[in-house]
C-alpha positions as CSV (number, residue, x, y, z in Angstrom):
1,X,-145.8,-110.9,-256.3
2,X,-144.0,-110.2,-253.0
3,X,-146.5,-112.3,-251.2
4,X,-146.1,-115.2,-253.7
5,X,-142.1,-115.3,-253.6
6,X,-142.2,-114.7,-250.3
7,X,-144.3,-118.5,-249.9
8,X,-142.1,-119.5,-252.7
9,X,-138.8,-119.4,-250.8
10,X,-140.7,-120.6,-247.3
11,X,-142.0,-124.3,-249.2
12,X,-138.1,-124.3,-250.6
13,X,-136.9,-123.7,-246.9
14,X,-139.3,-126.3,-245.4
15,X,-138.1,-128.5,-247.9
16,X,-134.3,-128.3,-247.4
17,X,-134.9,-128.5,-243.4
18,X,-136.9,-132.2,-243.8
19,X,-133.9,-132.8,-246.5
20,X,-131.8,-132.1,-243.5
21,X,-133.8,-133.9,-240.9
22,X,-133.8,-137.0,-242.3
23,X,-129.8,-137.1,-243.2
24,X,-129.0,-136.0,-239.5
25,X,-131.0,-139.3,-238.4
26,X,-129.0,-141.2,-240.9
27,X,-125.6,-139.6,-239.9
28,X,-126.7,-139.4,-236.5
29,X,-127.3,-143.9,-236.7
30,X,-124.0,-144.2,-238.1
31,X,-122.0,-142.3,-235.5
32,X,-123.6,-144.3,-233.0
33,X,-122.7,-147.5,-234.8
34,X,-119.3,-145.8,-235.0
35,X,-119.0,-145.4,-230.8
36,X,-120.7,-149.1,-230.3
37,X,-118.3,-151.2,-232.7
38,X,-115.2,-151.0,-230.9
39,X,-117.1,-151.4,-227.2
40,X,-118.7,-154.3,-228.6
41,X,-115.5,-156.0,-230.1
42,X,-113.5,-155.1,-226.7
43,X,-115.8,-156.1,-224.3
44,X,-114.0,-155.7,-220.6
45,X,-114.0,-158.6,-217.7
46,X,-113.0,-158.0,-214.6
47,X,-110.4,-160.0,-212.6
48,X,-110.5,-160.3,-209.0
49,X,-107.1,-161.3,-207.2
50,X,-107.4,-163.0,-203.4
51,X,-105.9,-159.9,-202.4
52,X,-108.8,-158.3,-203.4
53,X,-107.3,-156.0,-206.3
54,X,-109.1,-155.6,-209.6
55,X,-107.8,-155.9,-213.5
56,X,-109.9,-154.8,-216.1
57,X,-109.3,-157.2,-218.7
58,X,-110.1,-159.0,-222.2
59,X,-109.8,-162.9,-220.9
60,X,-108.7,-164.7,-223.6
61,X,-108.1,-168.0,-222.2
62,X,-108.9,-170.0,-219.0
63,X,-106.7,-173.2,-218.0
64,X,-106.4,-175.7,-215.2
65,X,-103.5,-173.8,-213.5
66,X,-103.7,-169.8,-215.5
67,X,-105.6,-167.4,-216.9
68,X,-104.1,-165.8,-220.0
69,X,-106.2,-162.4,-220.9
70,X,-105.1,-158.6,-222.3
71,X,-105.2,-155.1,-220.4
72,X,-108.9,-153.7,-221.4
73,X,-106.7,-150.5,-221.8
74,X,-104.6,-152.1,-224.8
75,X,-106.8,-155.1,-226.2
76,X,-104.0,-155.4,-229.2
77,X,-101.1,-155.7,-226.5
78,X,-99.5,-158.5,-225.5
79,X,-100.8,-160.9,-223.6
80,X,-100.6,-161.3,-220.0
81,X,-101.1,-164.6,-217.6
82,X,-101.9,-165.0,-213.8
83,X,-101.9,-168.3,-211.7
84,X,-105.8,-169.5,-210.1
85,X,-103.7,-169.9,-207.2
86,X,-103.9,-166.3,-207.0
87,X,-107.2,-165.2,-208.5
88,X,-110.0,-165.6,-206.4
89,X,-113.2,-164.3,-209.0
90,X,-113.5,-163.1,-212.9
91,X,-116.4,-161.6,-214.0
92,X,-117.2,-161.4,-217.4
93,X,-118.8,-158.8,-219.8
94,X,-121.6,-161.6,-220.3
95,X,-122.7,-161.5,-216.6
96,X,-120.9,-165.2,-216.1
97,X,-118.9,-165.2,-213.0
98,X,-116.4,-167.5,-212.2
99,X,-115.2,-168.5,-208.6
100,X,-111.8,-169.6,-207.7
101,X,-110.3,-168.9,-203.9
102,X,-111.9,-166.9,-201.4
103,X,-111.1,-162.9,-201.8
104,X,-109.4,-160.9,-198.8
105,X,-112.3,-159.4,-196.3
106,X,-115.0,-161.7,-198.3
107,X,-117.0,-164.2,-197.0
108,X,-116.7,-167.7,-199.2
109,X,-119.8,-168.2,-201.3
110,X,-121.3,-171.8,-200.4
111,X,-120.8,-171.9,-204.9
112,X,-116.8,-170.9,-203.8
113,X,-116.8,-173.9,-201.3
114,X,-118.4,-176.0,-203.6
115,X,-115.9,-175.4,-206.6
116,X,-113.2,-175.6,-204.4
117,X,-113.8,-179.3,-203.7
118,X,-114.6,-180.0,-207.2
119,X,-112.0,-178.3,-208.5
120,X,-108.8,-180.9,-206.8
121,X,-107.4,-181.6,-209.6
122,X,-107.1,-177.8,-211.0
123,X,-104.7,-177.1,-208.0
124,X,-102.7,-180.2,-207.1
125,X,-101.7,-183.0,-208.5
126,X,-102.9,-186.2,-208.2
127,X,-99.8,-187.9,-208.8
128,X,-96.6,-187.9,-206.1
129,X,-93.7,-189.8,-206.5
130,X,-90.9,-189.0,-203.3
131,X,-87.2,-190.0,-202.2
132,X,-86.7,-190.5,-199.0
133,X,-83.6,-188.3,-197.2
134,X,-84.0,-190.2,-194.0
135,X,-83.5,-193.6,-195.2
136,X,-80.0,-193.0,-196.9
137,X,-78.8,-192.0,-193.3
138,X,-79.1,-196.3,-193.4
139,X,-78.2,-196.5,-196.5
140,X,-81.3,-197.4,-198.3
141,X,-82.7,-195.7,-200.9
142,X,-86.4,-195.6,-200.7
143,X,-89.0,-194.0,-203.5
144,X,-92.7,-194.0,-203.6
145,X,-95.4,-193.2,-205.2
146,X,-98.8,-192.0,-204.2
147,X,-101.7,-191.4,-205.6
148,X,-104.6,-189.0,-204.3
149,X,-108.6,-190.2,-205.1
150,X,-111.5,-188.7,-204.1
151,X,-113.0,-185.4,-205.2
152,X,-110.9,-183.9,-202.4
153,X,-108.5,-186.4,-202.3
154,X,-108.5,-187.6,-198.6
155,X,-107.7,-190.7,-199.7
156,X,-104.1,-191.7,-201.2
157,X,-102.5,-194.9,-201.7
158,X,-98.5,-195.1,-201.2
159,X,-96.3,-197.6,-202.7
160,X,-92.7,-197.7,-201.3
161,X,-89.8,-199.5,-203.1
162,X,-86.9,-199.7,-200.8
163,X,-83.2,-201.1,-201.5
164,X,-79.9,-201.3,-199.6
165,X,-76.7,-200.4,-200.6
166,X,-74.2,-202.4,-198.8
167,X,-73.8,-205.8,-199.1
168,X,-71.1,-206.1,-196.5
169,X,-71.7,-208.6,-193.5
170,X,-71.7,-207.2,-189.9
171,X,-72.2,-208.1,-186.2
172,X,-74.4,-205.7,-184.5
173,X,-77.2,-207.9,-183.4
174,X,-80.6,-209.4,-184.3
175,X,-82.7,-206.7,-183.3
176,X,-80.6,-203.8,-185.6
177,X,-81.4,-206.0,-188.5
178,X,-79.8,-204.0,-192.0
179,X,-82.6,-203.9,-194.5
180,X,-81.8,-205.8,-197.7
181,X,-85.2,-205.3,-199.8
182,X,-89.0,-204.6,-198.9
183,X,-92.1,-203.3,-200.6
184,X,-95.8,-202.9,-199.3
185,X,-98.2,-200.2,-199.3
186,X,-99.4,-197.5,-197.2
187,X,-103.0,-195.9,-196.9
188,X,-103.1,-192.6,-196.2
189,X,-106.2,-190.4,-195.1
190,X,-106.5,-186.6,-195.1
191,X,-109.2,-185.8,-193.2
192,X,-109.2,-182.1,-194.9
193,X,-108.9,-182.9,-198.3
194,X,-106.1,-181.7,-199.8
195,X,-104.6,-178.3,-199.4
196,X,-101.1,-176.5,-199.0
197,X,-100.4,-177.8,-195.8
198,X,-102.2,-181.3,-194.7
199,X,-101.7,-184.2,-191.5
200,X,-102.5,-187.7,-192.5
201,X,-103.0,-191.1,-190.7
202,X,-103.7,-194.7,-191.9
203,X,-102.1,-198.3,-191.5
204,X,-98.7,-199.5,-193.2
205,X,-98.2,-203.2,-194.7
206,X,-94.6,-204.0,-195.5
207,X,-92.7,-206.9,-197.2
208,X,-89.0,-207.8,-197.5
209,X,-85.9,-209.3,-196.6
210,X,-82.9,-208.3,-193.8
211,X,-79.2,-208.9,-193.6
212,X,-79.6,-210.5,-189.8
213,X,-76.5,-211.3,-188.2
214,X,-77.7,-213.0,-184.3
215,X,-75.3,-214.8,-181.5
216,X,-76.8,-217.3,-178.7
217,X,-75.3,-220.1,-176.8
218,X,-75.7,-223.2,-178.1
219,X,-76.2,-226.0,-174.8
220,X,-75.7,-228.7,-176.9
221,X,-72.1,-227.6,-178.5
222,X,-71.7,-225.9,-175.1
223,X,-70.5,-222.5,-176.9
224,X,-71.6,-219.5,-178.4
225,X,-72.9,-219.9,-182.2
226,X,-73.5,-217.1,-185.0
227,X,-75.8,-216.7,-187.5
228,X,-75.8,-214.7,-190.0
229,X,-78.2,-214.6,-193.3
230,X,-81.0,-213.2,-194.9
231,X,-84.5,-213.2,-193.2
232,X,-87.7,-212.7,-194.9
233,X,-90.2,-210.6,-193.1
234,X,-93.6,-208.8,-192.6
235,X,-94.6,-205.7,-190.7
236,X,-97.5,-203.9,-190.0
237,X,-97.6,-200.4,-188.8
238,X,-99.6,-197.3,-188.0
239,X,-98.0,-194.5,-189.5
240,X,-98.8,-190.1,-189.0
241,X,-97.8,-187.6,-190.8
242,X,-97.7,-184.2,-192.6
243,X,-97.3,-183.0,-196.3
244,X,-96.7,-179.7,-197.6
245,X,-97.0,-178.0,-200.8
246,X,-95.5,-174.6,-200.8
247,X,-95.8,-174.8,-204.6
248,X,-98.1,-177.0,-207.3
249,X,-95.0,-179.5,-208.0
250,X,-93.2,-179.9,-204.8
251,X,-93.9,-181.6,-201.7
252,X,-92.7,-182.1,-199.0
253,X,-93.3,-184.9,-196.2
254,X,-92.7,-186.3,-192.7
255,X,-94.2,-189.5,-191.3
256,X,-93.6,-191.5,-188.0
257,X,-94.8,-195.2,-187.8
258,X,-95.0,-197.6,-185.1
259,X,-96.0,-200.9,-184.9
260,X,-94.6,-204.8,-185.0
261,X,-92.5,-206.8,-187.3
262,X,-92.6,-210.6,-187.4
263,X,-89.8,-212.5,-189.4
264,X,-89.4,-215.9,-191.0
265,X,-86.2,-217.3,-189.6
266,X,-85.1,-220.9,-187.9
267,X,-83.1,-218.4,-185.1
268,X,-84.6,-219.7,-181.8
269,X,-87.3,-217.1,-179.8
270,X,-86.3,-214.2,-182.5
271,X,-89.3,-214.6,-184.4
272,X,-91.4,-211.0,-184.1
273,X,-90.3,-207.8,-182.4
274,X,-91.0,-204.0,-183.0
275,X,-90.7,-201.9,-186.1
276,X,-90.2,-198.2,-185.8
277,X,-90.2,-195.8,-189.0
278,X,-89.6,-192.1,-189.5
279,X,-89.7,-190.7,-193.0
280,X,-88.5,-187.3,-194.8
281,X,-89.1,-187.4,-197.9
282,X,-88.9,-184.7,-201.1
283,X,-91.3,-185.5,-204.0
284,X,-92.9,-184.2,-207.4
285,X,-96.1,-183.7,-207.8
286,X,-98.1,-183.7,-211.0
């Protein structure tokens, strides 16, 4: 009798222990599920800035000019943002990577480089429209617009509208002729592309009209005779310069030109002479 309880309560025990077995695999499954849900639904990225610090994140959004994205810490937080300007890689829980600007004590990828020149249009604007400060020293008021084309934009195309403000006569000579009207267009070339700080060169074509007021002796009358009117005109010109963008949506600019005028006037031997420009101009970019 002893014997037979005795392997009575051992087949209950081995029962209850494969009872147990099997409901610690279950329990054990559904703990692990338990760990792996919220890993999976937070999944962390890691941001990169150019100055070589990291953010663990939860991107949530990539634009041309920002990132928006939550701390990995508090995925339900609020949401953060941070300029491309100043990210230079994200890397995402996927394995994607994303290049941007090269990173502090990093060596530019040849993929960098590559989305760098693509990538114009995410940085700066390819629109420009400026007011020139130096021309209202003469009291013209000159704005332009230019527009960048090309992957890296080395190539922009200027269009300058210029008026003057005073209609008033005045006798200061032919060859200080007061600007009444003109329009033309410049071409510009950036041999680097463009960038925060670039030089540019290229030829100038201009069209207008000047207030010319021009005395000469007259051998016929046998006195002096004054002329004063309005003179159509043409120049050409080779202009260099430099345009900086401290910021996305302001420029700023300097250009020297040099070259020759011709006019269309009856004034004897005062036909063509030099034409000199020097431009600072403020502008918005977009």
């Amino acid at each position: 009798m002893k014997v037979g309880a005795f392997l009575l309560y051992f087949g209950n025990f081995l029962d209850i222990l494969r009872f147990n077995k099997a409901h610690m695999r279950k329990l054990s499954f559904l703990i692990a599920i338990a760990i792996l849900i919220p890993v999976l639904s937070f999944s962390q990225d890691i941001i990169t800035l150019r100055n070589g610090k990291k953010i663990e994140a939860v991107v949530s959004e990539v634009n041309k000019k920002d990132v928006t994205y939550r701390k990995f810490s508090n995925p339900k937080g609020p949401l953060y943002r941070a300029e491309l300007k100043d990210i230079g890689r994200i890397n995402y829980e996927s394995g994607a990577v994303d290049e941007f600007n090269p990173i502090q004590g990093e060596a530019a990828s040849p993929k960098l480089s590559s989305n760098t020149q693509n990538s114009f249009g995410d940085s700066f604007g390819r629109n420009l429209i400026s007011i020139d400060a130096m021309s209202l020293l003469f009291q013209n008021i000159e704005i332009s617009y230019e527009r960048f084309i090309g992957t890296r934009g080395k190539l922009g195309i200027r269009v300058p509208v210029s008026v003057n403000m005073n209609s008033g006569d005045f006798n200061n000579g032919f060859a200080n002729a007061r600007n009444v009207f003109n329009s033309g267009f410049d071409v510009n070339y950036y041999p680097l592309g463009q960038g925060v700080s670039r030089m540019f060169i290229g030829p100038s074509l201009r069209l207008g009209a000047a207030r010319t007021t021009y005395s000469y002796f007259d051998n016929v009358i046998g006195g002096e005779v004054s002329t004063t009117g309005n003179s159509n005109y043409f120049a050409f010109l080779l202009r260099f310069g430099f345009l900086y963008t401290p910021v996305e949506e302001l420029s700023i600019g300097t250009a020297f030109g040099i070259g020759t005028r011709r006019y269309v006037t009856n004034i004897p031997n005062q036909t063509a002479g030099s034409a000199v420009s020097l431009q600072f101009s403020l502008g918005y970019r977009f």
